[in-house]
mmJSON file of the N, C-alpha and C atoms, coordinates in Angstrom:
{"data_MODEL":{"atom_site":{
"group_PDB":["ATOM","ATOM","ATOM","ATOM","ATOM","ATOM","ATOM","ATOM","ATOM","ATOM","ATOM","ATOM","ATOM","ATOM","ATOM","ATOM","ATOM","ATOM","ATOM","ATOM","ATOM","ATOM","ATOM","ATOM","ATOM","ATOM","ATOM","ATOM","ATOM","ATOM","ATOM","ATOM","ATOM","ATOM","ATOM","ATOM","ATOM","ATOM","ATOM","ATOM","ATOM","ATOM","ATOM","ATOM","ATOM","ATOM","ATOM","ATOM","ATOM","ATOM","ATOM","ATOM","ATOM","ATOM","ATOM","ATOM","ATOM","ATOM","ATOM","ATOM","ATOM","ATOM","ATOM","ATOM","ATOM","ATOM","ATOM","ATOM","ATOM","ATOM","ATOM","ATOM","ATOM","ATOM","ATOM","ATOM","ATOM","ATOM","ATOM","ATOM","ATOM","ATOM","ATOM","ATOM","ATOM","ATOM","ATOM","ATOM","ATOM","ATOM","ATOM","ATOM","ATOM","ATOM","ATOM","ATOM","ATOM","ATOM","ATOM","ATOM","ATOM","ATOM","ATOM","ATOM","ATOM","ATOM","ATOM","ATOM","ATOM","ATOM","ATOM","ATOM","ATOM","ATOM","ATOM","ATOM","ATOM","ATOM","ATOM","ATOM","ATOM","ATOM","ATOM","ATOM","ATOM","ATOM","ATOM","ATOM","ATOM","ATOM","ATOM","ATOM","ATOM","ATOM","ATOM","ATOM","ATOM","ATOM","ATOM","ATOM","ATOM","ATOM","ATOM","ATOM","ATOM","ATOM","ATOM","ATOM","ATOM","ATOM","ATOM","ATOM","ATOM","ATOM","ATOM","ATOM","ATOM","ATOM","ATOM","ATOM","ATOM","ATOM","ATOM","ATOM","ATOM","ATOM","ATOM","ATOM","ATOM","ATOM","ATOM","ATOM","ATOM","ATOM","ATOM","ATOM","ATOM","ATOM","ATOM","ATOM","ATOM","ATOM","ATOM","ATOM","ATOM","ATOM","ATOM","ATOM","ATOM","ATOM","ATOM","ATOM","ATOM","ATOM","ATOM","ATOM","ATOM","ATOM","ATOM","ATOM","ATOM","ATOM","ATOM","ATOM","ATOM","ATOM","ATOM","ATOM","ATOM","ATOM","ATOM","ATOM","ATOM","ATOM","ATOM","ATOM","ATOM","ATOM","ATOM","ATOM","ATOM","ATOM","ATOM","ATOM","ATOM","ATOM","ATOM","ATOM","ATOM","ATOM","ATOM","ATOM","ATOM","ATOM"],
"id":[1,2,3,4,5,6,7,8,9,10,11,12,13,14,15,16,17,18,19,20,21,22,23,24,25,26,27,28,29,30,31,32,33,34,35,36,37,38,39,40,41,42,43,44,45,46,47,48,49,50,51,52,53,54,55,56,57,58,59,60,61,62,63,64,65,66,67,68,69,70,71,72,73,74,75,76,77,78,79,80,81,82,83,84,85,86,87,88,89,90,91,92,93,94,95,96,97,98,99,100,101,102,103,104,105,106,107,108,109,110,111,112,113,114,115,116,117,118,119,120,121,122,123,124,125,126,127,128,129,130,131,132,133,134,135,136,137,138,139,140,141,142,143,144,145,146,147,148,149,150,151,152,153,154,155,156,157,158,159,160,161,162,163,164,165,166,167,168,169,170,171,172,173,174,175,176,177,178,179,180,181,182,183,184,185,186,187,188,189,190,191,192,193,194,195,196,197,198,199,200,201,202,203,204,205,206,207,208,209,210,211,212,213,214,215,216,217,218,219,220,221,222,223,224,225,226,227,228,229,230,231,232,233,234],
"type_symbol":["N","C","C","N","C","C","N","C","C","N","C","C","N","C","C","N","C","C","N","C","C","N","C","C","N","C","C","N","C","C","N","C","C","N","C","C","N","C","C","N","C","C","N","C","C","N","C","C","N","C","C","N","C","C","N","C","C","N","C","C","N","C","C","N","C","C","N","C","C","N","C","C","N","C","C","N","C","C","N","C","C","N","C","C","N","C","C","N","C","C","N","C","C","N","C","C","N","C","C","N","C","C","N","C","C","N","C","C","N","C","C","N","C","C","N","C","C","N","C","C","N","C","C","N","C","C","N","C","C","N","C","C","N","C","C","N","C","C","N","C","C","N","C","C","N","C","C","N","C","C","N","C","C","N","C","C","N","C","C","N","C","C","N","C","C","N","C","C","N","C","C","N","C","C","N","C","C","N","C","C","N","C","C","N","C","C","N","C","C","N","C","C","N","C","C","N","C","C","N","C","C","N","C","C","N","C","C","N","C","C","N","C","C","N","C","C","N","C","C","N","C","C","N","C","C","N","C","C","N","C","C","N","C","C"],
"label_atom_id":["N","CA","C","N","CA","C","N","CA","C","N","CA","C","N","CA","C","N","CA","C","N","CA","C","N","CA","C","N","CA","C","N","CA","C","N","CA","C","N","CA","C","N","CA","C","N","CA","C","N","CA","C","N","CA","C","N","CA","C","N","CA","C","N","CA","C","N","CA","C","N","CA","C","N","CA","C","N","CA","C","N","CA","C","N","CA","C","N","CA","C","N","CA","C","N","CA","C","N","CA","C","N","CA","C","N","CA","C","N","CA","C","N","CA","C","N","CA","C","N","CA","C","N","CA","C","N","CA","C","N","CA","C","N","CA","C","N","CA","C","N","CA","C","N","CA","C","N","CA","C","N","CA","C","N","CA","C","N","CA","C","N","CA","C","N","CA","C","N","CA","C","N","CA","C","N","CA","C","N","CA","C","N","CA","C","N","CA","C","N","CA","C","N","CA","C","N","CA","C","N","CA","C","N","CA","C","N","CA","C","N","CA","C","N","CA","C","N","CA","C","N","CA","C","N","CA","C","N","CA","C","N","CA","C","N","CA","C","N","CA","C","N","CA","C","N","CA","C","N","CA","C","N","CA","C","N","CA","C","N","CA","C","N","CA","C","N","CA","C","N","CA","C"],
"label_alt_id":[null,null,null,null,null,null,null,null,null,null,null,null,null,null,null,null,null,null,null,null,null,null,null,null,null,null,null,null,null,null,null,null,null,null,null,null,null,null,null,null,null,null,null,null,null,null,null,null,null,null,null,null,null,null,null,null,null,null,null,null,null,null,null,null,null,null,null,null,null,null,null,null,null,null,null,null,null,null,null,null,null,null,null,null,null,null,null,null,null,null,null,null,null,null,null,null,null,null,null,null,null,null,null,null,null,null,null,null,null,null,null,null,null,null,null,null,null,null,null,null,null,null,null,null,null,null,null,null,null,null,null,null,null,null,null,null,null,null,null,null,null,null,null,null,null,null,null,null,null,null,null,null,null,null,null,null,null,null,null,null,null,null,null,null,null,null,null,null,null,null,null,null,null,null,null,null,null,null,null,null,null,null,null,null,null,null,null,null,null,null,null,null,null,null,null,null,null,null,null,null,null,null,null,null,null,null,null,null,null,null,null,null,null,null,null,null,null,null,null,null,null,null,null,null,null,null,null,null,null,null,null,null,null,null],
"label_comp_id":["UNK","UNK","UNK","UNK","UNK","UNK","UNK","UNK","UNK","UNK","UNK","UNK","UNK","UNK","UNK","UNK","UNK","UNK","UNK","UNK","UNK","UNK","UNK","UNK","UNK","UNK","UNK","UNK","UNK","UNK","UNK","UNK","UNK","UNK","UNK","UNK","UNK","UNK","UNK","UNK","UNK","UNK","UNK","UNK","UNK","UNK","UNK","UNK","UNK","UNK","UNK","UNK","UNK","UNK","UNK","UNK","UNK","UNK","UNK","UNK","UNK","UNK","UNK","UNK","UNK","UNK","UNK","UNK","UNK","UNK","UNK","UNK","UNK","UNK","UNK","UNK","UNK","UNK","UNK","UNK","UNK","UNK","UNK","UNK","UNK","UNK","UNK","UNK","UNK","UNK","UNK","UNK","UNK","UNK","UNK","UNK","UNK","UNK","UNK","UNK","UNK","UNK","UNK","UNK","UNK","UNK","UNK","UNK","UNK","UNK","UNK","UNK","UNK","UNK","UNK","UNK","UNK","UNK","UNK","UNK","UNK","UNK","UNK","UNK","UNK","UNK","UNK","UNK","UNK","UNK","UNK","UNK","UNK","UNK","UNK","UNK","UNK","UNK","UNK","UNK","UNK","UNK","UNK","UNK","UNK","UNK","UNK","UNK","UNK","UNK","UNK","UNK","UNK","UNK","UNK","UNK","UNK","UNK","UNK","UNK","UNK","UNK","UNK","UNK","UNK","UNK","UNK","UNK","UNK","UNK","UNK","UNK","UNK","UNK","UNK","UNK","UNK","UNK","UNK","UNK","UNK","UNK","UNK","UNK","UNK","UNK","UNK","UNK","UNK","UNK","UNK","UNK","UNK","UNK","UNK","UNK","UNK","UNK","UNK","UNK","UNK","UNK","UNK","UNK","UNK","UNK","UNK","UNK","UNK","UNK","UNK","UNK","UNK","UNK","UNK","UNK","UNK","UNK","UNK","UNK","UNK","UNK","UNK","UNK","UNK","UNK","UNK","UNK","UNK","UNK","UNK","UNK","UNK","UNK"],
"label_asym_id":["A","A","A","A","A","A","A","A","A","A","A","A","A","A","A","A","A","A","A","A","A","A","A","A","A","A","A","A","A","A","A","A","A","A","A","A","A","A","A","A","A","A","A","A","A","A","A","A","A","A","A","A","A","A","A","A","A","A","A","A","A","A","A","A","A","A","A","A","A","A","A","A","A","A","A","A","A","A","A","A","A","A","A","A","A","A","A","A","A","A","A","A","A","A","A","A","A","A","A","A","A","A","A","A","A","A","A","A","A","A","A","A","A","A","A","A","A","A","A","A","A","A","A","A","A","A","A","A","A","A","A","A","A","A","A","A","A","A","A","A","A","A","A","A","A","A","A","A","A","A","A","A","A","A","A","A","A","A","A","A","A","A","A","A","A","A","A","A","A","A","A","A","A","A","A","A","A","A","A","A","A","A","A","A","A","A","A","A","A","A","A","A","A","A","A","A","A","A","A","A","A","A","A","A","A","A","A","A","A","A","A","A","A","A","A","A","A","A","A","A","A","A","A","A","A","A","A","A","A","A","A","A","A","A"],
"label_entity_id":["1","1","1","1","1","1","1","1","1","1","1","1","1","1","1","1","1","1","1","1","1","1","1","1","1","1","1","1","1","1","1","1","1","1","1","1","1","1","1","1","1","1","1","1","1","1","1","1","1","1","1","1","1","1","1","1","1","1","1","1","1","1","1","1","1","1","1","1","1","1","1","1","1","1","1","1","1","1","1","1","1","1","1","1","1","1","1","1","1","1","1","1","1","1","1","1","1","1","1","1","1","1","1","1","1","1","1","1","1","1","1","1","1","1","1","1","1","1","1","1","1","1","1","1","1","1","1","1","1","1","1","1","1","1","1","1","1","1","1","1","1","1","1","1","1","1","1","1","1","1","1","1","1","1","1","1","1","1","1","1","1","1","1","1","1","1","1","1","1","1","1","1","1","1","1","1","1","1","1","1","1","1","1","1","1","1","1","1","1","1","1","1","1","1","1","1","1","1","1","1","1","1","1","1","1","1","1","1","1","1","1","1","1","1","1","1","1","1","1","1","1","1","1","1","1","1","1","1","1","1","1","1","1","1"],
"label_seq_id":[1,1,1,2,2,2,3,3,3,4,4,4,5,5,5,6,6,6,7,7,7,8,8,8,9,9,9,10,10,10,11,11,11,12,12,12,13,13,13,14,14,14,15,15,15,16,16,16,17,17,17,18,18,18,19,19,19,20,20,20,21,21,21,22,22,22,23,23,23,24,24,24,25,25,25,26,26,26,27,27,27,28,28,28,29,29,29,30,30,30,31,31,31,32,32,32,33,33,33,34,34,34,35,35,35,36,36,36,37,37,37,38,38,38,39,39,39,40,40,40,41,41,41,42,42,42,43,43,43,44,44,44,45,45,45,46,46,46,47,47,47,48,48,48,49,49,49,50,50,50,51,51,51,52,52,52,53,53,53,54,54,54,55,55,55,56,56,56,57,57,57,58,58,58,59,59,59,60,60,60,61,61,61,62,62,62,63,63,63,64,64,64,65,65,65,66,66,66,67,67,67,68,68,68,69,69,69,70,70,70,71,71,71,72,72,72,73,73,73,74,74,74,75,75,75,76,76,76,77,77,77,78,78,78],
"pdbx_PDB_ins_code":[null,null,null,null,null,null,null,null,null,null,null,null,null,null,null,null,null,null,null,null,null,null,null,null,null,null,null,null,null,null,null,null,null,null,null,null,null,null,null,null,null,null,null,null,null,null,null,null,null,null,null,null,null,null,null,null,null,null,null,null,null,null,null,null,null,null,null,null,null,null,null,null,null,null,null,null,null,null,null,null,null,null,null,null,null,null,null,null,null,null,null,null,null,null,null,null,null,null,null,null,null,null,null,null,null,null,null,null,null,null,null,null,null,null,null,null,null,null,null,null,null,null,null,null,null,null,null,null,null,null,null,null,null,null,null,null,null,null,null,null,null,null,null,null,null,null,null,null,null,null,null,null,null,null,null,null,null,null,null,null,null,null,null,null,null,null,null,null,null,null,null,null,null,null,null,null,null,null,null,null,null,null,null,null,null,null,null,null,null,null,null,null,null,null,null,null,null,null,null,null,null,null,null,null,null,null,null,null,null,null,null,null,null,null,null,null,null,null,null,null,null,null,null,null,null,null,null,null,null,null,null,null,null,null],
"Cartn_x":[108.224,108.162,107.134,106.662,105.746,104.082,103.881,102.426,101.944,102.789,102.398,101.623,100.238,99.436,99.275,98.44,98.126,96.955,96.126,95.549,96.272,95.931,96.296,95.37,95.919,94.75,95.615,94.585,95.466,95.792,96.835,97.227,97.538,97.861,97.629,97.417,97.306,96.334,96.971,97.706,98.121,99.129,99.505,100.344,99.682,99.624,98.653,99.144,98.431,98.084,98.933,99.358,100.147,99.413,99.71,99.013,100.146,99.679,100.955,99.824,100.237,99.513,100.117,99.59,99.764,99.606,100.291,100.667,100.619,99.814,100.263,100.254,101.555,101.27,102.051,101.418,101.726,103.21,103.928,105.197,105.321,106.31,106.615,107.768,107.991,109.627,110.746,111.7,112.68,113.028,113.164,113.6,112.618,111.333,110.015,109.111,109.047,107.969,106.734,106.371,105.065,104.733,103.542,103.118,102.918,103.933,103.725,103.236,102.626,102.623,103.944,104.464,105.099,104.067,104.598,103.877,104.935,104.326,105.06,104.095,104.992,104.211,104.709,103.777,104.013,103.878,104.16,103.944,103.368,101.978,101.173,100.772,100.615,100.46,98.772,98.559,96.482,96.49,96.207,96.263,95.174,93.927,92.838,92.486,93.498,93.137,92.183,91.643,90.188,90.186,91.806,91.402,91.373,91.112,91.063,91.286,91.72,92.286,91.396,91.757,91.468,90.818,90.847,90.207,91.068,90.372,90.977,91.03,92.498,92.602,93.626,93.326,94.322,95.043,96.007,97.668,98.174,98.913,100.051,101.068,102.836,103.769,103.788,104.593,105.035,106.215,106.863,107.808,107.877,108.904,109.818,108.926,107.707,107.168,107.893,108.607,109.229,110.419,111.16,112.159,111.472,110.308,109.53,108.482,107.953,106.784,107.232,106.061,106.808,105.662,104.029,103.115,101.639,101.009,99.837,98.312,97.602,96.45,95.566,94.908,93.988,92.626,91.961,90.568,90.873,89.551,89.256,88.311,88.459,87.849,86.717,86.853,85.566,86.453],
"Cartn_y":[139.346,140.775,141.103,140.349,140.633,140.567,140.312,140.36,141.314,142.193,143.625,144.579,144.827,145.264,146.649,147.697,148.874,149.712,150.828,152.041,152.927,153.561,154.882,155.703,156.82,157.856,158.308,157.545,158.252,159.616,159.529,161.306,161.625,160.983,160.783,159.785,159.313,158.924,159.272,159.82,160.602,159.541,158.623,157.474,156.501,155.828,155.021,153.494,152.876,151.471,151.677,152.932,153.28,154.713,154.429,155.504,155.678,156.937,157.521,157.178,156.495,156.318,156.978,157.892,158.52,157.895,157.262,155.962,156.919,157.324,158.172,157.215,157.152,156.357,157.068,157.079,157.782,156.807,158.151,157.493,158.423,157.775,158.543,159.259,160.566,161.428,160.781,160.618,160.161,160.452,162.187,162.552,163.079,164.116,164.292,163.687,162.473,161.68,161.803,162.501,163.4,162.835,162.397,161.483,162.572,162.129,162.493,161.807,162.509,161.573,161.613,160.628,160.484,159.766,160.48,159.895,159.347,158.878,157.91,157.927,157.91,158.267,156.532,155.637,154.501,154.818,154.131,153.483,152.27,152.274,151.059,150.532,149.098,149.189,148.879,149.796,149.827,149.331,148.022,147.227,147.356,148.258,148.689,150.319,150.517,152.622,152.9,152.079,151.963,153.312,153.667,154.578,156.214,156.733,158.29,158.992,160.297,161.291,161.227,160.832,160.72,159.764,158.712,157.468,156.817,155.85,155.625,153.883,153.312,152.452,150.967,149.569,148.974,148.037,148.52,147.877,147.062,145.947,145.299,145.213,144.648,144.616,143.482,143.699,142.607,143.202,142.092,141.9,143.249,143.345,145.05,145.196,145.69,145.414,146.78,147.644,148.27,149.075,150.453,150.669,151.341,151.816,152.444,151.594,150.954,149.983,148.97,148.825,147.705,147.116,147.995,147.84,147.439,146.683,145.856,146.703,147.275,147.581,146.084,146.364,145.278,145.288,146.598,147.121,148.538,149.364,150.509,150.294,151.028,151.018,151.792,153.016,154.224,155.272],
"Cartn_z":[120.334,120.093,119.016,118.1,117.3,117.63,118.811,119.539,119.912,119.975,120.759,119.667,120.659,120.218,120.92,119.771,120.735,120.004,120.677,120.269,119.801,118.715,118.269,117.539,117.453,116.086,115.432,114.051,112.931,112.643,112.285,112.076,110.448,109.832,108.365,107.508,106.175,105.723,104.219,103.611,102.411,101.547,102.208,101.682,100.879,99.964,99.429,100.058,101.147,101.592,103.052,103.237,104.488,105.114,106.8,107.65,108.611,108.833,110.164,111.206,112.698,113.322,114.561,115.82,116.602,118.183,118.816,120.056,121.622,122.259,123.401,124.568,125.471,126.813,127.834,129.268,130.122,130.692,130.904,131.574,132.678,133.814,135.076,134.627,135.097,134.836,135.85,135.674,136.136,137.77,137.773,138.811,139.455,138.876,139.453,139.698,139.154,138.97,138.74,137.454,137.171,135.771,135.919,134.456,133.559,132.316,131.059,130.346,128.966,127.971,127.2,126.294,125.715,124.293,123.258,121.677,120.681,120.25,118.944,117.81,116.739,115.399,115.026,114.293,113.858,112.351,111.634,109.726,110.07,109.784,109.191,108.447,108.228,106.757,106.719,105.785,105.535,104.021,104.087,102.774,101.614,102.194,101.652,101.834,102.912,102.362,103.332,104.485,104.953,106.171,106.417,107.569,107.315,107.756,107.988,108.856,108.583,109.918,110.746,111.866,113.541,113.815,112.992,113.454,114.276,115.36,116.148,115.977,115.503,115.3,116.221,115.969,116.647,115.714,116.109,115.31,116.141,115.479,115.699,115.651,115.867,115.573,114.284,113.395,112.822,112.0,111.405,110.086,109.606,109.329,108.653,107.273,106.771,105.459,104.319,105.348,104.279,105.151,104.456,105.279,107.241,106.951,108.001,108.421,107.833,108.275,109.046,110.542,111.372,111.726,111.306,112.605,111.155,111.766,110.435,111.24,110.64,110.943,110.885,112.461,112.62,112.515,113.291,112.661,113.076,112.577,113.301,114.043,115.619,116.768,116.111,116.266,115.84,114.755],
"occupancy":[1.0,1.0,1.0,1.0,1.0,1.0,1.0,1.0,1.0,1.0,1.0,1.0,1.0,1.0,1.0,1.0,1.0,1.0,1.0,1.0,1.0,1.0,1.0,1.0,1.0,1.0,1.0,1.0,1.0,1.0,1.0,1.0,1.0,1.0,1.0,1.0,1.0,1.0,1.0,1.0,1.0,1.0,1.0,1.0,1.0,1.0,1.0,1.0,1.0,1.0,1.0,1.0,1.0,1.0,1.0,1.0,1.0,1.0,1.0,1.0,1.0,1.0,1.0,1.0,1.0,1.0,1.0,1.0,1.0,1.0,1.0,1.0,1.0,1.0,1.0,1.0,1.0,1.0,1.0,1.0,1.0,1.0,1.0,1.0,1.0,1.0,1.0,1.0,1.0,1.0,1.0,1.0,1.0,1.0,1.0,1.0,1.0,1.0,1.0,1.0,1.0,1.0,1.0,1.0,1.0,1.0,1.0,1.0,1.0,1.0,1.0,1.0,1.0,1.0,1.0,1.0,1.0,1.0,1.0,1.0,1.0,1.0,1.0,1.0,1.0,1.0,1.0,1.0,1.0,1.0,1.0,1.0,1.0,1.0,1.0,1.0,1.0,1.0,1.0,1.0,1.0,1.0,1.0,1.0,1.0,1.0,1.0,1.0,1.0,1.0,1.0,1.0,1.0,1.0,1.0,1.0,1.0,1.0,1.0,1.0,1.0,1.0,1.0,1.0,1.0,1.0,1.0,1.0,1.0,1.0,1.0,1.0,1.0,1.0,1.0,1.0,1.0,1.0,1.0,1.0,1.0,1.0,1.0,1.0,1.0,1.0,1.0,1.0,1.0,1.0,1.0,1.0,1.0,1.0,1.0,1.0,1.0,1.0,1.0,1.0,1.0,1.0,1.0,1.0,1.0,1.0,1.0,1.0,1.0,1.0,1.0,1.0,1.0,1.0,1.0,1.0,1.0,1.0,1.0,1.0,1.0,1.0,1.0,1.0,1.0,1.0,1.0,1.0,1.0,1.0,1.0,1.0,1.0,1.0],
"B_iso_or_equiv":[0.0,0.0,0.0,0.0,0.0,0.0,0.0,0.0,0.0,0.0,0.0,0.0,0.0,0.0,0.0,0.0,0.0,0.0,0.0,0.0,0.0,0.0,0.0,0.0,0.0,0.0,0.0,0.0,0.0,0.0,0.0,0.0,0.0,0.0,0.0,0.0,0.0,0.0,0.0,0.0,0.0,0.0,0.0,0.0,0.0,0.0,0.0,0.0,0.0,0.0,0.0,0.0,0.0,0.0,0.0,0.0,0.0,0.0,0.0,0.0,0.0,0.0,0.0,0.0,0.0,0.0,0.0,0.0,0.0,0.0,0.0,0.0,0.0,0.0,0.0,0.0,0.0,0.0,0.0,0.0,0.0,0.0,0.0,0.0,0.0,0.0,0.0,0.0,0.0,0.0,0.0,0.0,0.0,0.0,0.0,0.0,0.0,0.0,0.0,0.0,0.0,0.0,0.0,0.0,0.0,0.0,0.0,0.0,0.0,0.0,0.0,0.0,0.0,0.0,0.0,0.0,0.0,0.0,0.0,0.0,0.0,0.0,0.0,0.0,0.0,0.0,0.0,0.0,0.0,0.0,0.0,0.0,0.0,0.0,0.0,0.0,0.0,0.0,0.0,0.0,0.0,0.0,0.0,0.0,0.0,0.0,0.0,0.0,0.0,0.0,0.0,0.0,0.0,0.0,0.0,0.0,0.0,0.0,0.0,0.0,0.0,0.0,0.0,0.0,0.0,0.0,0.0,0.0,0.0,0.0,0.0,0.0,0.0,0.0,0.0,0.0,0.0,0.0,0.0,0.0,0.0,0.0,0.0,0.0,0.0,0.0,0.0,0.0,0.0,0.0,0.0,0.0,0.0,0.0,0.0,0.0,0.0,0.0,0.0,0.0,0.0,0.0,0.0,0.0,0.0,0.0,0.0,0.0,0.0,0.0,0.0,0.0,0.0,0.0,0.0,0.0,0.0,0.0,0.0,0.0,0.0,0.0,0.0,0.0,0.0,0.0,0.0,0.0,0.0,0.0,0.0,0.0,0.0,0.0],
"pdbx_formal_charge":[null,null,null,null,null,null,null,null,null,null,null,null,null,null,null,null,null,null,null,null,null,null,null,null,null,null,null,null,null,null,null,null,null,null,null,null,null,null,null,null,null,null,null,null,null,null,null,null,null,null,null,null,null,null,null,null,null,null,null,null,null,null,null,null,null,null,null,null,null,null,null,null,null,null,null,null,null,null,null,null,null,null,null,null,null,null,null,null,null,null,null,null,null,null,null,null,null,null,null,null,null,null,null,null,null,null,null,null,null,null,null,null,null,null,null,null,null,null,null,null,null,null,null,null,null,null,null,null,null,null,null,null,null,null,null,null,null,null,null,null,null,null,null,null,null,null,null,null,null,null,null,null,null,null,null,null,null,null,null,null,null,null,null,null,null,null,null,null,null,null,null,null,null,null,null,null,null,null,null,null,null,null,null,null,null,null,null,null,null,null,null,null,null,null,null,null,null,null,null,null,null,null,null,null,null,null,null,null,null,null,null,null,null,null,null,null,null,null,null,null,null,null,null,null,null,null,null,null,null,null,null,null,null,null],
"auth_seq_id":[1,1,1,2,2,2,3,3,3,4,4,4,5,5,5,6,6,6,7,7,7,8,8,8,9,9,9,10,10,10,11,11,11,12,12,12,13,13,13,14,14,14,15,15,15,16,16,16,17,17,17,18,18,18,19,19,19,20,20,20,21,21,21,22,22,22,23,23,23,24,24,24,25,25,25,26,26,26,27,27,27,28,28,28,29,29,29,30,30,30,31,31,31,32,32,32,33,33,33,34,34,34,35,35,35,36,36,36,37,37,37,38,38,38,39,39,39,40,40,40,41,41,41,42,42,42,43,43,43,44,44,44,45,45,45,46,46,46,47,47,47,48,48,48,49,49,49,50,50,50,51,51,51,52,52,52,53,53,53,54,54,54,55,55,55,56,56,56,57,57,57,58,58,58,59,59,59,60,60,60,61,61,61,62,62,62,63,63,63,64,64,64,65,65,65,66,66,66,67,67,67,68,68,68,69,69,69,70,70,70,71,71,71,72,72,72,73,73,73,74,74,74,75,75,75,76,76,76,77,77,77,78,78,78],
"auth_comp_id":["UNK","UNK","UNK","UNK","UNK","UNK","UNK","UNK","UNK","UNK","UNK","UNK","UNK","UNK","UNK","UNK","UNK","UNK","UNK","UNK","UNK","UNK","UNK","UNK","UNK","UNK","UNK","UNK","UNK","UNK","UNK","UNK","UNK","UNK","UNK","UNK","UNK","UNK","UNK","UNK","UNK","UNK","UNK","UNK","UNK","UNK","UNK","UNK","UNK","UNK","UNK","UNK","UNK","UNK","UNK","UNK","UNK","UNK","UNK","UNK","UNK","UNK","UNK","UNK","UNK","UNK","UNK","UNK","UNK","UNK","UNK","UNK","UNK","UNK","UNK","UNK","UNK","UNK","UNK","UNK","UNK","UNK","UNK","UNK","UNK","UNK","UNK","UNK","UNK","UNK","UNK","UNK","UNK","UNK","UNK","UNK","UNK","UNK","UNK","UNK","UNK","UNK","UNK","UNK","UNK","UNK","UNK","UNK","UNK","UNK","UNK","UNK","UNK","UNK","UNK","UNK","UNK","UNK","UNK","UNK","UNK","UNK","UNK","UNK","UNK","UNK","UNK","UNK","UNK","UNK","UNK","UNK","UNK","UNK","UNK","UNK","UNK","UNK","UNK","UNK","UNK","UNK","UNK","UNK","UNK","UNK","UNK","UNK","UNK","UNK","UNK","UNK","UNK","UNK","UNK","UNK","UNK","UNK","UNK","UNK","UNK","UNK","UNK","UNK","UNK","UNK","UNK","UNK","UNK","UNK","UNK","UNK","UNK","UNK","UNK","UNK","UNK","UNK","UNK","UNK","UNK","UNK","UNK","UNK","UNK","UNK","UNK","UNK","UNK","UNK","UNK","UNK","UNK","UNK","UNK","UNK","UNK","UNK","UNK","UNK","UNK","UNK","UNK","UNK","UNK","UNK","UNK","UNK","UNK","UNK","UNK","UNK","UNK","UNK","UNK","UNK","UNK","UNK","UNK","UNK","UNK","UNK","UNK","UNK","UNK","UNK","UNK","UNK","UNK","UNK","UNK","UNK","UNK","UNK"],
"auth_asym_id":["A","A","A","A","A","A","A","A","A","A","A","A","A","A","A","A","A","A","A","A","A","A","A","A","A","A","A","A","A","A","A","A","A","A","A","A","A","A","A","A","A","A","A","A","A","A","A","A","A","A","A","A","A","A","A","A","A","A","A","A","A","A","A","A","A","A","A","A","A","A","A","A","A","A","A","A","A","A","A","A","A","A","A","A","A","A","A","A","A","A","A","A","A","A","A","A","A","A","A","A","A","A","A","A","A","A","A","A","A","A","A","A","A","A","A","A","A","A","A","A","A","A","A","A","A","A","A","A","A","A","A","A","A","A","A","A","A","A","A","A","A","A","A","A","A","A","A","A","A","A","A","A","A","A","A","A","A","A","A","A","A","A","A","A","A","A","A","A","A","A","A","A","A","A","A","A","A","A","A","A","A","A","A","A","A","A","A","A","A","A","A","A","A","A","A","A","A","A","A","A","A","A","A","A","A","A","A","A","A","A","A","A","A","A","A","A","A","A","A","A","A","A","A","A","A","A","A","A","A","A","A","A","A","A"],
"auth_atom_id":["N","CA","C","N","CA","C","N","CA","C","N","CA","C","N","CA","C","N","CA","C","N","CA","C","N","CA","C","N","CA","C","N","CA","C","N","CA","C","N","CA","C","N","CA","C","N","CA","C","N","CA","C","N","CA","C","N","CA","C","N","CA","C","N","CA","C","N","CA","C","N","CA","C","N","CA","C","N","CA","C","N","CA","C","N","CA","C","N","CA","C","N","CA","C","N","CA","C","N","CA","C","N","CA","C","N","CA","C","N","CA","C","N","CA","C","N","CA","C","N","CA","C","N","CA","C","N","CA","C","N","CA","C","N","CA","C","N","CA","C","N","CA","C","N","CA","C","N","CA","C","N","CA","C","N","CA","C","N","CA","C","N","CA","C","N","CA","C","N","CA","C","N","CA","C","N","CA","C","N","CA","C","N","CA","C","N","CA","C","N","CA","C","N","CA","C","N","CA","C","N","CA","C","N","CA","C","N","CA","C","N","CA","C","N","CA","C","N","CA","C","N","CA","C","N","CA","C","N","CA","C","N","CA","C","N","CA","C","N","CA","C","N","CA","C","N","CA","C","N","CA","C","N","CA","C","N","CA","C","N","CA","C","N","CA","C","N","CA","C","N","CA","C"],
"pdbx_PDB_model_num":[1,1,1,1,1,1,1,1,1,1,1,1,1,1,1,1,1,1,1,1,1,1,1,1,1,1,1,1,1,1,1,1,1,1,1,1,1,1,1,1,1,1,1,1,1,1,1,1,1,1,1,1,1,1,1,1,1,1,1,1,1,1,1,1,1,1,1,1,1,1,1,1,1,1,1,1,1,1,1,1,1,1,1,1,1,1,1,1,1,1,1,1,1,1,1,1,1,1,1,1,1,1,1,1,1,1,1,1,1,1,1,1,1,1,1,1,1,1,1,1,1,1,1,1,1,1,1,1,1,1,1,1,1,1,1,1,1,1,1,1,1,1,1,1,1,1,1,1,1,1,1,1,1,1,1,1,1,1,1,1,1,1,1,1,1,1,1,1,1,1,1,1,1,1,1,1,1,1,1,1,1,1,1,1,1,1,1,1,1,1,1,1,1,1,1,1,1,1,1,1,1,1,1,1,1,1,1,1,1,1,1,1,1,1,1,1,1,1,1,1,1,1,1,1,1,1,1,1,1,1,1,1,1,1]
}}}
């Protein structure tokens, strides 16, 4: 469970060594079957401060690094 990797854009940035990161993936509806998105806000941990609003970055899963943090910034894409 800790391999899982993904895209997101940052959505904040205001935390010092932590980013809210913004996860969108299309899912089918249950009974209509009409692709939505569904989003997820992650806590990452940015060990150097390096990202900024709307950068578009890729994270990992790992180790609980705090009560909200689950996910390790790996680089920024653009």
């Amino acid at each position: 469970m800790h391999n899982r990797e993904t895209l997101g854009i940052v959505i904040s940035n205001k935390m010092n060594k932590t980013a809210v990161v913004s996860v969108k993936k299309p899912i089918s509806h249950k009974k209509y079957r009409k692709i939505i998105l569904k989003t997820n806000k992650y806590y990452v941990h940015d060990p150097l401060n390096t990202c900024n609003v709307g950068d578009v970055v890729r994270i990992k899963e790992t180790r609980p690094l705090s009560k909200n943090k689950r996910w390790q910034l790996i680089d920024l894409v653009k």
